[in-house]
TIMI-2910 file (N, C-alpha, C, CB; in pm, 1 decimal, decimal comma, always signed):
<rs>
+----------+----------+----------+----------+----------+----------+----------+----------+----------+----------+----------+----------+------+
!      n_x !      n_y !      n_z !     ca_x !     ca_y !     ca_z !      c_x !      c_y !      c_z !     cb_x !     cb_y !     cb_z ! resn !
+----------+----------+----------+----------+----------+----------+----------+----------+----------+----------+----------+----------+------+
! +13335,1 !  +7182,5 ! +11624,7 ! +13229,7 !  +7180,7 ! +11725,3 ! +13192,9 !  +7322,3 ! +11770,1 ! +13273,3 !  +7097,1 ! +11845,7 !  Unk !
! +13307,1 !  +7428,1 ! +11778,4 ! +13292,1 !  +7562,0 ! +11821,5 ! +13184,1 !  +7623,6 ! +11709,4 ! +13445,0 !  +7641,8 ! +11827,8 !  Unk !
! +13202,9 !  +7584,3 ! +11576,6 ! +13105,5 !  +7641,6 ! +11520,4 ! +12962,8 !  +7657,4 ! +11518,8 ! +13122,8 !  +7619,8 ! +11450,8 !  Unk !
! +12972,5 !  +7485,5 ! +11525,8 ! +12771,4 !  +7446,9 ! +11565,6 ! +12702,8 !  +7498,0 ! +11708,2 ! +12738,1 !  +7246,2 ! +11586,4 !  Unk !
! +12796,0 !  +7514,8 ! +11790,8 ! +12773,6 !  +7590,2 ! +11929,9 ! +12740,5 !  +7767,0 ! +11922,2 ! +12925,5 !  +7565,2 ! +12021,7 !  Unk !
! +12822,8 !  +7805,9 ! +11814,5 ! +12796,9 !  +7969,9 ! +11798,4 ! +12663,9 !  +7949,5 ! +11672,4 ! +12976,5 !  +8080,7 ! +11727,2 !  Unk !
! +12672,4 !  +7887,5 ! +11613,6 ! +12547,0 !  +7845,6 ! +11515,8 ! +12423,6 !  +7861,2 ! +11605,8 ! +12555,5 !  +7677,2 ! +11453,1 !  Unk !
! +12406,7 !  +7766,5 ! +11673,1 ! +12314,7 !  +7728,5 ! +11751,0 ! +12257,0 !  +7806,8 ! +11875,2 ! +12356,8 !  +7624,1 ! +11782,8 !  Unk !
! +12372,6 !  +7914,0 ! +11946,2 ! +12345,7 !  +8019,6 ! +12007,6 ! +12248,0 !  +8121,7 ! +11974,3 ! +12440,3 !  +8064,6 ! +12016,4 !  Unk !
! +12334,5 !  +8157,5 ! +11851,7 ! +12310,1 !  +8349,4 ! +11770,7 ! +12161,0 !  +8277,7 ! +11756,5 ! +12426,6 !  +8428,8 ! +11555,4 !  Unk !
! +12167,3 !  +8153,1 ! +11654,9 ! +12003,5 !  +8109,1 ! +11641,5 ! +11878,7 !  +8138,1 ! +11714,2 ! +11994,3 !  +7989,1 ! +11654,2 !  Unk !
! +11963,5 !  +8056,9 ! +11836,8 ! +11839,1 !  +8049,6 ! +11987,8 ! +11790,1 !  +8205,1 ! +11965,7 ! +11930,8 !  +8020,4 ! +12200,4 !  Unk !
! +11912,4 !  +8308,7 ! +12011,6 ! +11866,8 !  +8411,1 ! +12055,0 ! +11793,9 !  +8483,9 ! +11939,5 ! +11967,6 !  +8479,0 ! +12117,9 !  Unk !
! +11828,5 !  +8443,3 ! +11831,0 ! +11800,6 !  +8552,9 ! +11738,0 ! +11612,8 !  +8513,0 ! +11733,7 ! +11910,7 !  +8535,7 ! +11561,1 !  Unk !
! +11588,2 !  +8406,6 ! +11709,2 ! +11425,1 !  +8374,8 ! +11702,1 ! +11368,9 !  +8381,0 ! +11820,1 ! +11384,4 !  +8238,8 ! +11650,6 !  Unk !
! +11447,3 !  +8389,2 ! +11928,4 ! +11363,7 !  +8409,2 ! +12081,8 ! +11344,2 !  +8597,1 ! +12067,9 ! +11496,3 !  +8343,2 ! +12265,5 !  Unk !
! +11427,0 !  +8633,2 ! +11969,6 ! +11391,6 !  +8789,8 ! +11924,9 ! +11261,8 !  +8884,4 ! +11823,2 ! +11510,0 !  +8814,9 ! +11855,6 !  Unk !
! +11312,6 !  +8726,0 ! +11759,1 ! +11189,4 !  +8708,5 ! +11633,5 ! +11034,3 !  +8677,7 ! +11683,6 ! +11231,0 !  +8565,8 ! +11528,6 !  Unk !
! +11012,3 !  +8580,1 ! +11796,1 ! +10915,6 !  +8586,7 ! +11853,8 ! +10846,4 !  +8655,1 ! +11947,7 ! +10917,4 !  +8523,8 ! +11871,8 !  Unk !
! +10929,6 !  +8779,3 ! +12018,8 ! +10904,8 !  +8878,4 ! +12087,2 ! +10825,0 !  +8981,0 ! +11994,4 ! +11028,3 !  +8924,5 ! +12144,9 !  Unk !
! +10907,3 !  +9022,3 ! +11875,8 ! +10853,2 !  +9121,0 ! +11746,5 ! +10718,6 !  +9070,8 ! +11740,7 ! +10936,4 !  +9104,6 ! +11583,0 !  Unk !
! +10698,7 !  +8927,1 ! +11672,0 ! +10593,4 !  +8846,0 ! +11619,9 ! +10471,9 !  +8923,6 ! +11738,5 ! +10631,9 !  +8648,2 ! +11631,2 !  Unk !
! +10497,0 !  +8853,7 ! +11844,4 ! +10437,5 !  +8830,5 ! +11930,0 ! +10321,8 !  +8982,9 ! +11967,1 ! +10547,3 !  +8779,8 ! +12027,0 !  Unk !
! +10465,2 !  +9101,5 ! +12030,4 ! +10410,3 !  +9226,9 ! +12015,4 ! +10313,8 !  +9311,8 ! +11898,3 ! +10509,4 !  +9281,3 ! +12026,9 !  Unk !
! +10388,6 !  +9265,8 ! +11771,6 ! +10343,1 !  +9347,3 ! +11680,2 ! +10219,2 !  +9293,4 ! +11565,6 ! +10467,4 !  +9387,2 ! +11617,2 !  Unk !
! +10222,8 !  +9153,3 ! +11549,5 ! +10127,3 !  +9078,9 ! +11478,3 ! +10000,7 !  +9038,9 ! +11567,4 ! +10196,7 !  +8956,2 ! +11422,2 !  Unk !
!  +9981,5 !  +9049,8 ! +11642,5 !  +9863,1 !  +8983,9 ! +11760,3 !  +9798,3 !  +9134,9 ! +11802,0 !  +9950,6 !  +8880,5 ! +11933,6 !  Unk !
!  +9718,6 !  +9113,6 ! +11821,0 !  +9638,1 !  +9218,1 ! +11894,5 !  +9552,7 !  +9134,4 ! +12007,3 !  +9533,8 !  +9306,4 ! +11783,9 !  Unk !
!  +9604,6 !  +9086,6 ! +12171,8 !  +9542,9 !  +8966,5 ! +12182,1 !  +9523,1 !  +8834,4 ! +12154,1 !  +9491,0 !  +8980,9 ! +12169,5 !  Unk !
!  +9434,4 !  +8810,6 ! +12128,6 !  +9443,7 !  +8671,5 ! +12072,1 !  +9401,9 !  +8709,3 ! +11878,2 !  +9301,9 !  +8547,7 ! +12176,7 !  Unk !
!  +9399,2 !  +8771,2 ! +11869,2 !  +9394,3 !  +8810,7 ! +11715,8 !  +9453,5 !  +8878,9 ! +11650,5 !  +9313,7 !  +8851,1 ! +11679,5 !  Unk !
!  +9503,5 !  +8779,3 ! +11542,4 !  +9635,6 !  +8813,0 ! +11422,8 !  +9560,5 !  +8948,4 ! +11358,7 !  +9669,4 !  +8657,2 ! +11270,6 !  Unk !
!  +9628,0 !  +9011,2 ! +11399,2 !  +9665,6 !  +9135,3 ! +11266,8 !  +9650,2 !  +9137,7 ! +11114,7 !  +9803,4 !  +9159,3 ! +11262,2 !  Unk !
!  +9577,8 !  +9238,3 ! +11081,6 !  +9633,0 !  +9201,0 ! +10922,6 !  +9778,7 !  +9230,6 ! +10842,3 !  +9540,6 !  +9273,0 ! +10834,5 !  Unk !
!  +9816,4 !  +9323,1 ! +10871,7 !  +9929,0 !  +9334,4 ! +10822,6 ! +10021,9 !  +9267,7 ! +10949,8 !  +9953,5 !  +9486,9 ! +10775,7 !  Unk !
! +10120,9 !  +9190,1 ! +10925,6 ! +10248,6 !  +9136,7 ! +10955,3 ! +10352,4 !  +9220,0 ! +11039,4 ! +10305,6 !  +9106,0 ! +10832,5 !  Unk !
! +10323,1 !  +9314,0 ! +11094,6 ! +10443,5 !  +9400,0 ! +11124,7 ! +10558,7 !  +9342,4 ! +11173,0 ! +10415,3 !  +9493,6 ! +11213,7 !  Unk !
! +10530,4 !  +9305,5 ! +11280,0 ! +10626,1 !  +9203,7 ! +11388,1 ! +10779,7 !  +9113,1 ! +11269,5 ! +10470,1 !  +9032,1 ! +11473,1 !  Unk !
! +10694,2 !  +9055,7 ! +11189,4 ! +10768,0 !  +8978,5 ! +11100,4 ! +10853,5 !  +9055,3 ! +11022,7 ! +10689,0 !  +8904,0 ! +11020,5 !  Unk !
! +10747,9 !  +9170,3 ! +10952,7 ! +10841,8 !  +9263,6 ! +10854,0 ! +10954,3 !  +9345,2 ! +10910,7 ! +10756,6 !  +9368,2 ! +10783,7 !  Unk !
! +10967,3 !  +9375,4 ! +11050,4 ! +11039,9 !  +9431,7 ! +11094,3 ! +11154,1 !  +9373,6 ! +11200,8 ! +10969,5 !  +9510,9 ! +11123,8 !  Unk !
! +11121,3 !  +9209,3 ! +11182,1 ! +11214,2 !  +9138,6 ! +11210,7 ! +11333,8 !  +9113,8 ! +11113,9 ! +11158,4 !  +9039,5 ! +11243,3 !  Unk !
! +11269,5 !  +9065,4 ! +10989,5 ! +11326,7 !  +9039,4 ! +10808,2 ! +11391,5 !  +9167,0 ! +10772,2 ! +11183,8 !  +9012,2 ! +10672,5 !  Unk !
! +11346,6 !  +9298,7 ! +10813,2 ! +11425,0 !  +9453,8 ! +10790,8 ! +11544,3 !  +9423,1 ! +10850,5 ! +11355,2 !  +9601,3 ! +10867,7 !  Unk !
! +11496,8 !  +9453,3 ! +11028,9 ! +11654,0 !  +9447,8 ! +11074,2 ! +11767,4 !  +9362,7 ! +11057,1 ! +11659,0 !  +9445,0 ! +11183,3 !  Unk !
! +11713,1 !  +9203,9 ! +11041,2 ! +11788,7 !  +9094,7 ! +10992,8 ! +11905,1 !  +9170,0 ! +10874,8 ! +11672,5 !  +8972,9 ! +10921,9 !  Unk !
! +11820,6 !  +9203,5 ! +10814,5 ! +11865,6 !  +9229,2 ! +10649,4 ! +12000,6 !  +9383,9 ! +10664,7 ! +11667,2 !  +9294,1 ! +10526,9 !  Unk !
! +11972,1 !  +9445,0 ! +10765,1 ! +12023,5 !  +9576,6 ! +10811,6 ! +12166,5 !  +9519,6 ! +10876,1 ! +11910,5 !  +9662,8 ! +10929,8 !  Unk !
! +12105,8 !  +9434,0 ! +10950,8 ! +12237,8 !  +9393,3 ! +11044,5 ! +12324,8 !  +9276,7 ! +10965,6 ! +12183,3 !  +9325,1 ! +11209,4 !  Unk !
! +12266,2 !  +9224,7 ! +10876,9 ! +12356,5 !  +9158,5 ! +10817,3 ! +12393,0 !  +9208,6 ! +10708,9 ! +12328,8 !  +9049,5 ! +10801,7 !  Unk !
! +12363,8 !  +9318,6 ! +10659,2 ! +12469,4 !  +9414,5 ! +10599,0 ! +12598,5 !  +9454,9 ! +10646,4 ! +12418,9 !  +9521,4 ! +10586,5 !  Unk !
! +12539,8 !  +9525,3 ! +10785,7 ! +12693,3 !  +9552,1 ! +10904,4 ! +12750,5 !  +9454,5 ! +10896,1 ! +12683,3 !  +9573,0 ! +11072,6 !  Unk !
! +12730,4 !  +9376,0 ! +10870,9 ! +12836,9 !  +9251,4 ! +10925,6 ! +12907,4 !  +9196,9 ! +10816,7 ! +12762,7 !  +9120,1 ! +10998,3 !  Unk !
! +12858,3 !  +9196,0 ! +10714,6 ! +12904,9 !  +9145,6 ! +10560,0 ! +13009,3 !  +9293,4 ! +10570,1 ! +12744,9 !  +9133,7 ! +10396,0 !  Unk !
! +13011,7 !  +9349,1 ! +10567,3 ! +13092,9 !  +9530,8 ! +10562,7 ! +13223,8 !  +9507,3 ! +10691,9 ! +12932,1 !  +9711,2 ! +10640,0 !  Unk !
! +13141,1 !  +9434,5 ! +10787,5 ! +13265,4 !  +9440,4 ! +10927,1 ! +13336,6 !  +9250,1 ! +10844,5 ! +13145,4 !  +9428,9 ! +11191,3 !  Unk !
! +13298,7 !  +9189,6 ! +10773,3 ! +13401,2 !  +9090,0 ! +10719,6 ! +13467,8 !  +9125,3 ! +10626,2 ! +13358,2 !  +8979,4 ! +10679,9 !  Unk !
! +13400,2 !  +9208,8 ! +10511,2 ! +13509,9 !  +9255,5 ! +10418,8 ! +13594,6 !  +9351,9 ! +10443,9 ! +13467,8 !  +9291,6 ! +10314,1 !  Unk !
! +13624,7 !  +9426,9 ! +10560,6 ! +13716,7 !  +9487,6 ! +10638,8 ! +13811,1 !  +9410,5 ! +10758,9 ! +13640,2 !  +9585,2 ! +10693,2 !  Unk !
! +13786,3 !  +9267,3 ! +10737,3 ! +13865,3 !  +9144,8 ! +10786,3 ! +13844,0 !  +9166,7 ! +10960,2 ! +14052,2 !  +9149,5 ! +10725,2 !  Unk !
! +13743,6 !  +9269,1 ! +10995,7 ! +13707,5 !  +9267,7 ! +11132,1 ! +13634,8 !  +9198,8 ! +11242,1 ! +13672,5 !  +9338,9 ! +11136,2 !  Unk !
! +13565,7 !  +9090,6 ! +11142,6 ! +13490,1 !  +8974,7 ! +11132,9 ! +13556,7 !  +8799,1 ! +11157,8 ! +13438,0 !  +8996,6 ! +10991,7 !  Unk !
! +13554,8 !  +8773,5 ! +11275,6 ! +13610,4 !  +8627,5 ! +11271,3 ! +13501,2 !  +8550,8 ! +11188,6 ! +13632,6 !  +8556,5 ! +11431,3 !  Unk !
! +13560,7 !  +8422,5 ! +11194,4 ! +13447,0 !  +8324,1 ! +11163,4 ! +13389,5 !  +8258,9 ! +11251,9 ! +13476,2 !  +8234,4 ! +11087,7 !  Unk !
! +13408,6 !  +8306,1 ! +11374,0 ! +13317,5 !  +8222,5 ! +11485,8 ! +13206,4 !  +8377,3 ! +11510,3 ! +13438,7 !  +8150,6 ! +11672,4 !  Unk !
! +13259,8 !  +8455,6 ! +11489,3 ! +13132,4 !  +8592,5 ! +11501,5 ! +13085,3 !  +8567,8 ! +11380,1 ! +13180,5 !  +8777,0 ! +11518,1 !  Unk !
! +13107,0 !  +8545,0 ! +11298,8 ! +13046,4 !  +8555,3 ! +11148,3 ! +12915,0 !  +8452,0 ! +11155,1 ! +13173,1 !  +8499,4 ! +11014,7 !  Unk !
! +12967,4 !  +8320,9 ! +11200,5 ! +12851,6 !  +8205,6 ! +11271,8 ! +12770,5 !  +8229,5 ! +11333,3 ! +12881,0 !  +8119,4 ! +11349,6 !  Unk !
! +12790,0 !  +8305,2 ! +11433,9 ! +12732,2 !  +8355,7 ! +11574,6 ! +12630,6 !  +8480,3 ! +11511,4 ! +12875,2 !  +8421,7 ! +11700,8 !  Unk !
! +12695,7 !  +8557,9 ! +11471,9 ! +12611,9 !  +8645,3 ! +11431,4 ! +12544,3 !  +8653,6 ! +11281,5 ! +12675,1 !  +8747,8 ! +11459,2 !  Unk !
! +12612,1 !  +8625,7 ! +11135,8 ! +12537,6 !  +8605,2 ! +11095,2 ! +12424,4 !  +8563,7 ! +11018,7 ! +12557,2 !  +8622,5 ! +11108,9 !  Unk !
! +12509,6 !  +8399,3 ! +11040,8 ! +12449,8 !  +8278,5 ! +11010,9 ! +12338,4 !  +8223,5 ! +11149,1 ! +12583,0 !  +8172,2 ! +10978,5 !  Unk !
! +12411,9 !  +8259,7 ! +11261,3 ! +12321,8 !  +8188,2 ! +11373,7 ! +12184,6 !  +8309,8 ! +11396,2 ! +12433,9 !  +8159,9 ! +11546,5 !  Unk !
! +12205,9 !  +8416,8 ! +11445,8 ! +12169,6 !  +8537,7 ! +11480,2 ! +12092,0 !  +8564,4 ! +11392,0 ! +12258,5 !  +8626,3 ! +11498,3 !  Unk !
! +12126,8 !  +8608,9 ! +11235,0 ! +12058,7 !  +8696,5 ! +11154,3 ! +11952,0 !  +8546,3 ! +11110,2 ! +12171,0 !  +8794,7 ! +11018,2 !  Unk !
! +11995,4 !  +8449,1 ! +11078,1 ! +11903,8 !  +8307,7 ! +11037,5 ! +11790,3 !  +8289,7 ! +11119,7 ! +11985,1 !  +8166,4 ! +11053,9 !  Unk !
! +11863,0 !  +8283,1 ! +11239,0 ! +11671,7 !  +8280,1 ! +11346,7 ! +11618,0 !  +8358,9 ! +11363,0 ! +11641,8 !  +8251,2 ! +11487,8 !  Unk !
! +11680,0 !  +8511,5 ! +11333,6 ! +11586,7 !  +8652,3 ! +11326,8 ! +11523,0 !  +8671,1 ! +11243,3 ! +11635,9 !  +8764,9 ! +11326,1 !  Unk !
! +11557,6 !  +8658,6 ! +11109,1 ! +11458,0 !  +8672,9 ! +10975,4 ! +11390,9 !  +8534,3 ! +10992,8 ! +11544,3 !  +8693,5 ! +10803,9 !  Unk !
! +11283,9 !  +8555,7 ! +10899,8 ! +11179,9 !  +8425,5 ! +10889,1 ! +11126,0 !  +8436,2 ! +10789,6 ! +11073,8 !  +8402,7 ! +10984,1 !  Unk !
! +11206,4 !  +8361,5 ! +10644,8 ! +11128,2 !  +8316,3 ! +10517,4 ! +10981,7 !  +8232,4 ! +10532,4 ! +11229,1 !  +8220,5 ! +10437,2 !  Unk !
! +10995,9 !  +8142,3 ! +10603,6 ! +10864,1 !  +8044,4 ! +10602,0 ! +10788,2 !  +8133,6 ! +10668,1 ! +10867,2 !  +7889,2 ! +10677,2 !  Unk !
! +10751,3 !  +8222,0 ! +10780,7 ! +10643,7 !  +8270,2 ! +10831,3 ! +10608,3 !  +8354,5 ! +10687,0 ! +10667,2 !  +8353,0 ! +10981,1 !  Unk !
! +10701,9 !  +8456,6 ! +10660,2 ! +10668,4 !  +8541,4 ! +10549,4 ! +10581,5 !  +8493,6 ! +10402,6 ! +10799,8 !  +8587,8 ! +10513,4 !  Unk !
! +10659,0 !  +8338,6 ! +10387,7 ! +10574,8 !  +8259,0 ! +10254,3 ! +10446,0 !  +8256,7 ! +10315,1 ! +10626,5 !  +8085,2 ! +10204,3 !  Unk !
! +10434,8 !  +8205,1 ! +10434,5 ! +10267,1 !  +8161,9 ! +10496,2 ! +10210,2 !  +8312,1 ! +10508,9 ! +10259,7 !  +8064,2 ! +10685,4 !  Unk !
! +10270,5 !  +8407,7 ! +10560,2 ! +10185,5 !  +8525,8 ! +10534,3 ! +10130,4 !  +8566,6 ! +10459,4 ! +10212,5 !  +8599,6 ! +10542,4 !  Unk !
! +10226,9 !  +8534,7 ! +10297,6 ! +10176,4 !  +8579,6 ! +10161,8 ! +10061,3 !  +8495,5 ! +10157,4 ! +10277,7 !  +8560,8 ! +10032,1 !  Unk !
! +10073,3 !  +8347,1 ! +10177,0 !  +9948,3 !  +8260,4 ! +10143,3 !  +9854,0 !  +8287,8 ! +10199,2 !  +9951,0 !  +8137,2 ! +10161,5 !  Unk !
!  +9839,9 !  +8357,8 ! +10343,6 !  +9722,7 !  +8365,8 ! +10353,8 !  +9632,0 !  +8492,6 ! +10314,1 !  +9714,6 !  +8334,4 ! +10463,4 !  Unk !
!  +9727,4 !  +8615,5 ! +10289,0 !  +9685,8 !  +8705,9 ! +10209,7 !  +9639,6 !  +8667,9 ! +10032,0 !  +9798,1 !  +8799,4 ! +10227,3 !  Unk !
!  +9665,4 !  +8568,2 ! +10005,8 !  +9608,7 !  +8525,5 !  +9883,1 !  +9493,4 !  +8401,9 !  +9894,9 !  +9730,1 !  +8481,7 !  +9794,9 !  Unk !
!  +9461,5 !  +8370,1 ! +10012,8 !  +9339,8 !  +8284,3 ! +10085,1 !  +9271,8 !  +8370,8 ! +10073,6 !  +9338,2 !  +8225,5 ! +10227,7 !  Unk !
!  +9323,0 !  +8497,3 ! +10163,0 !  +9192,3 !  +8572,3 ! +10165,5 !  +9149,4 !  +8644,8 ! +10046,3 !  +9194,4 !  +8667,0 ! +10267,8 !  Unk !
!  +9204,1 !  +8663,9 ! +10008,6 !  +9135,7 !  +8733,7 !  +9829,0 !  +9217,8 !  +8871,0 !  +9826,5 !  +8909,6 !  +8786,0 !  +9816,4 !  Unk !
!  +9327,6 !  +8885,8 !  +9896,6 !  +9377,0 !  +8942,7 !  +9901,0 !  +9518,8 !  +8989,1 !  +9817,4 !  +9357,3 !  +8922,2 !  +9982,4 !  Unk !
!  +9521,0 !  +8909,3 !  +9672,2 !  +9615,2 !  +8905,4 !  +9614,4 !  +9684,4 !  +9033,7 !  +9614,1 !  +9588,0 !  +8857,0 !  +9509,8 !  Unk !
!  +9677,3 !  +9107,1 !  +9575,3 !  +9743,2 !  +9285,2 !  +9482,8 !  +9811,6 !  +9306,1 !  +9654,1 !  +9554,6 !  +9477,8 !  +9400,6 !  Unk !
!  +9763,1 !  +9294,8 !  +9793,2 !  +9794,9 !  +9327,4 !  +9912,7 !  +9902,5 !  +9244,8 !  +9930,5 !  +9694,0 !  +9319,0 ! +10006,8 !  Unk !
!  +9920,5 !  +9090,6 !  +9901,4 ! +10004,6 !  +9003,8 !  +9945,9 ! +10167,8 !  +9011,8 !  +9800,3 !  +9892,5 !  +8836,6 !  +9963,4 !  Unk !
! +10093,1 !  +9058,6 !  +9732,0 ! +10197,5 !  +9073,4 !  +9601,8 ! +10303,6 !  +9210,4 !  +9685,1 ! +10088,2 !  +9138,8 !  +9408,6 !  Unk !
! +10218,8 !  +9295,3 !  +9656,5 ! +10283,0 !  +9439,3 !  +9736,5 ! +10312,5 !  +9394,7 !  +9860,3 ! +10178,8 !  +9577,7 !  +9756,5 !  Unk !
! +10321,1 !  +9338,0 !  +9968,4 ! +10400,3 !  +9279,1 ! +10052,9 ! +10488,8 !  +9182,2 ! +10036,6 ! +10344,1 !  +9246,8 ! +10123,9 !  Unk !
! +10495,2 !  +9142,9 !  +9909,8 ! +10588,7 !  +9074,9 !  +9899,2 ! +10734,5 !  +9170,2 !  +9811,5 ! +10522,3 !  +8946,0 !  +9830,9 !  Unk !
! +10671,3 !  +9252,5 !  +9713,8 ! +10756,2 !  +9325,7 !  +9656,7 ! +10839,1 !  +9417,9 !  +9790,4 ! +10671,8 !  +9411,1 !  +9541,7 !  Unk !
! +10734,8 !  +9462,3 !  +9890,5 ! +10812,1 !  +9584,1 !  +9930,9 ! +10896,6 !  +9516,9 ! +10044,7 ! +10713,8 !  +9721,2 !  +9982,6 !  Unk !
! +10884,4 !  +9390,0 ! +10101,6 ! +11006,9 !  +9322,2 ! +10205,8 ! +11096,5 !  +9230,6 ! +10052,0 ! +10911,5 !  +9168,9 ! +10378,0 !  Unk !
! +11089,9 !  +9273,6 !  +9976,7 ! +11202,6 !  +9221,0 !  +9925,6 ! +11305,8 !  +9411,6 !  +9872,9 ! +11137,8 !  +9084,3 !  +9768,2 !  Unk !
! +11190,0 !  +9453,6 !  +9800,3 ! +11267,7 !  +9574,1 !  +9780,3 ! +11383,7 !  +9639,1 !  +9946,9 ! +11124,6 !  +9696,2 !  +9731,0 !  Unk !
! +11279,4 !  +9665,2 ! +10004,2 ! +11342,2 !  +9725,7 ! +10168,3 ! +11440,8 !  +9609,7 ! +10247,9 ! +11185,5 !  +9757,4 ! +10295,7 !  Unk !
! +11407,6 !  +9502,2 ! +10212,9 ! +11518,8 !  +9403,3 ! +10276,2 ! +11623,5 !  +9418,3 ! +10221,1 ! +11499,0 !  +9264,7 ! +10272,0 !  Unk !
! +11653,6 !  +9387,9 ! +10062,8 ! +11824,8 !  +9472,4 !  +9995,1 ! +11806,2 !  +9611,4 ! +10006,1 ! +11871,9 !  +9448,9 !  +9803,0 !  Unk !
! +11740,8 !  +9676,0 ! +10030,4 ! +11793,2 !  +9848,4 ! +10076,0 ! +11871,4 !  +9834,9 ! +10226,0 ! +11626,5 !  +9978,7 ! +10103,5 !  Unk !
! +11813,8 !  +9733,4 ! +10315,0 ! +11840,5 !  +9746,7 ! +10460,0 ! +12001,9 !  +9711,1 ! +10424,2 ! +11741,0 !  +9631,6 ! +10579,8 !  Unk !
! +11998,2 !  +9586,4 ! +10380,7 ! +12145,9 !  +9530,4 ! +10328,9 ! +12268,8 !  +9630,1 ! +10284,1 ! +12118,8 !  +9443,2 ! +10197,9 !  Unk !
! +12232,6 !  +9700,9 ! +10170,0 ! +12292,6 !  +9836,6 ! +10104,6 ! +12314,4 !  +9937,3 ! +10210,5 ! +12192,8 !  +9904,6 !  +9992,4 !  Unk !
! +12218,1 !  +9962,3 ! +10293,2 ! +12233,1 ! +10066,9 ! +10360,3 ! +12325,7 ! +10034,9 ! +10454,5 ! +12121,5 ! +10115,6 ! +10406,8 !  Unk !
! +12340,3 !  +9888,8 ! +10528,4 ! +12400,7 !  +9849,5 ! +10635,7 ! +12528,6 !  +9829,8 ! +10612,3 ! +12348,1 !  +9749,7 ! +10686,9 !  Unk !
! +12582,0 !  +9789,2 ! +10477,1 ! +12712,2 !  +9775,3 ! +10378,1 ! +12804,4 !  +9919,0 ! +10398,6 ! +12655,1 !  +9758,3 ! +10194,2 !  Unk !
! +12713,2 !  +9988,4 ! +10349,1 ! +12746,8 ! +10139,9 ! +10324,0 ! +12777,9 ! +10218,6 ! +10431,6 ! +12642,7 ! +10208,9 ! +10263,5 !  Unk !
! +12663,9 ! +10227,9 ! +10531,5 ! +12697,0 ! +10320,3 ! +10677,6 ! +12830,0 ! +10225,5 ! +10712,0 ! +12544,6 ! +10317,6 ! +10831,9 !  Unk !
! +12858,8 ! +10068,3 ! +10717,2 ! +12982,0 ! +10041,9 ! +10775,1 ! +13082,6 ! +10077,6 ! +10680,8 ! +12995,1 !  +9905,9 ! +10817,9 !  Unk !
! +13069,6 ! +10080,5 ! +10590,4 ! +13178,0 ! +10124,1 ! +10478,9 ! +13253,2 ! +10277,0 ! +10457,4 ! +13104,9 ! +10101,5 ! +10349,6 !  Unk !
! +13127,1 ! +10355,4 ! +10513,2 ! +13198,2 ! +10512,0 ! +10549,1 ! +13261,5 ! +10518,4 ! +10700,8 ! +13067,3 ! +10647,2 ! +10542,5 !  Unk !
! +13255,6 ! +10436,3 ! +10799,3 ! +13278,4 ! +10467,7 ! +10934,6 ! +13444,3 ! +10439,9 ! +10921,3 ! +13182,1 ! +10368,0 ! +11052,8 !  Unk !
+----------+----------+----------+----------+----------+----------+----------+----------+----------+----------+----------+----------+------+
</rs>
């Protein structure tokens, strides 16, 4: 039961984080942005911090109720695959293919760099 409770926490908070980003950085007002920022730089840090944390478990510093909490519950409601798929789609609604391709390459490239990088800085400390 302790698990689905730290599950369900890191979650809450992590997308009540995700929608702050969204909110600030994709909207201008009542009108969406073209580029995604909010999102992409939700899916970065996700990807950053759950590097640290994959690095703080394979150094056994990591319980499994923080591991839940943070980053299954936490990093899961902070990143957002489905907004990101619907982003691509609608950059390919709009005729925007070569833009929505290259946004898709470069949050996948920079999301495993964030990972690597987050592995690594915990791995030298």
């Amino acid at each position: 039961m302790m698990s689905l409770i730290a599950v369900f926490m890191g979650g809450g908070v992590g997308s009540i984080c995700r929608y702050l980003l969204v909110k600030q950085y994709n909207y201008s007002g009542q009108e969406y942005l073209s580029i995604p920022y909010g999102t992409a730089i939700a899916n970065l840090l996700s990807c950053f911090i759950l590097g640290i944390l994959i690095q703080k478990q394979f150094d056994g510093i990591l319980t499994e109720n923080s591991r839940l909490l943070l980053a299954t519950g936490f990093c899961g409601g902070f990143s957002t695959f489905s907004t990101f798929g619907y982003e691509i789609y609608m950059f390919i609604e709009k005729g925007q293919l070569l833009f929505g391709l290259g946004y898709t390459f470069l949050s996948l490239f920079f999301g495993i760099l964030a990972i690597f990088i987050g592995i690594k800085l915990m791995a030298s400390i």
